[in-house]
N, C-alpha and C positions, 0 to 999 in steps of 0.2 A: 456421555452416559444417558440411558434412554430413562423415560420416563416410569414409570410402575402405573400401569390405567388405573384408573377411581375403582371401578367395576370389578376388579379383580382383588383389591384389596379391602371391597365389602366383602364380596363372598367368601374371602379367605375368614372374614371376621367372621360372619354368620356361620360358617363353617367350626369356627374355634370355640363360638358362642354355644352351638348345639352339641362339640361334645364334650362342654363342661358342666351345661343344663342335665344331659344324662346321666353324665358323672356324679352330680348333685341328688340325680332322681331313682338314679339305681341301687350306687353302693351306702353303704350304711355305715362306713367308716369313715370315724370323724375326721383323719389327717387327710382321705383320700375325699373328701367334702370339703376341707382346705383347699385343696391344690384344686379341687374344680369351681371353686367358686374364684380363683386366682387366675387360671385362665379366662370366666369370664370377664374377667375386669380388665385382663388386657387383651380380650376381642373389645371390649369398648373403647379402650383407648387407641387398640389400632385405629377404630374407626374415626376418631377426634383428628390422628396427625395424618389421614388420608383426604380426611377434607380439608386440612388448613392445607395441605401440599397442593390440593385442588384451586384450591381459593388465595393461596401465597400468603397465607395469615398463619404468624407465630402462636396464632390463643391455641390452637389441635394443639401443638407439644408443651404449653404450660398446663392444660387440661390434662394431658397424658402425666405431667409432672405431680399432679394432682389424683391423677387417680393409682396412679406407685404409692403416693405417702398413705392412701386409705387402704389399697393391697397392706402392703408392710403393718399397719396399724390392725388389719381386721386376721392378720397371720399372729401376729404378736397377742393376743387380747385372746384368741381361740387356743393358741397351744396352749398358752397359760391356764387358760378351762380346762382342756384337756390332764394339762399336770397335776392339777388340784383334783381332778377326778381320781386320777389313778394315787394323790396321796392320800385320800379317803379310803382307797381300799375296792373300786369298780376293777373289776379285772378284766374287763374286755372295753375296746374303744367303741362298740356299736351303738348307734345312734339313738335305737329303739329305746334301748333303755335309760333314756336320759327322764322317765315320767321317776326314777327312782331316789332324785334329790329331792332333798329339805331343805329349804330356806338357809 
């Protein structure tokens, strides 16, 4: 089995990183600002188990194990925002309008 270069599996991060950054910076819906903020966090983790695979060090995939648990947590914590939105009564998920809650 051949190896996976270092180089190529930065650029694929940086690659995955910028377009979830646009994803984050374009659209204004909140599930599709979930899922782009969930790609970047596994372009960071790619990059963690590309350098431990570089370096033969186990920490990249307990890091990466680490940054799944805050994926999963930061998905969990947003839908539930978003469902308490829509039990109030917002009937659209756009982002803009989020200056419209109250305490």
């Amino acid at each position: 089995m051949t190896a996976f270069p270092f180089n190529a599996a930065l650029l694929l991060a940086a690659m995955l990183f910028s377009i979830g950054l646009a994803g984050v910076l374009v659209r204004r819906n909140l599930v599709f600002m979930l899922m782009s903020l969930d790609i970047m966090l596994n372009a960071a983790g790619l990059v963690f188990v590309a350098a431990g695979a570089r370096w033969q060090d186990a920490s990249g995939q307990v890091m990466f194990l680490m940054i799944l648990a805050l994926a999963a947590s930061e998905t969990a914590v947003g839908l539930a925002i978003i469902l308490c939105l829509h039990a109030h009564g917002r009937p659209s998920l756009d982002a803009d309008t989020g200056n419209l809650l109250r305490g």
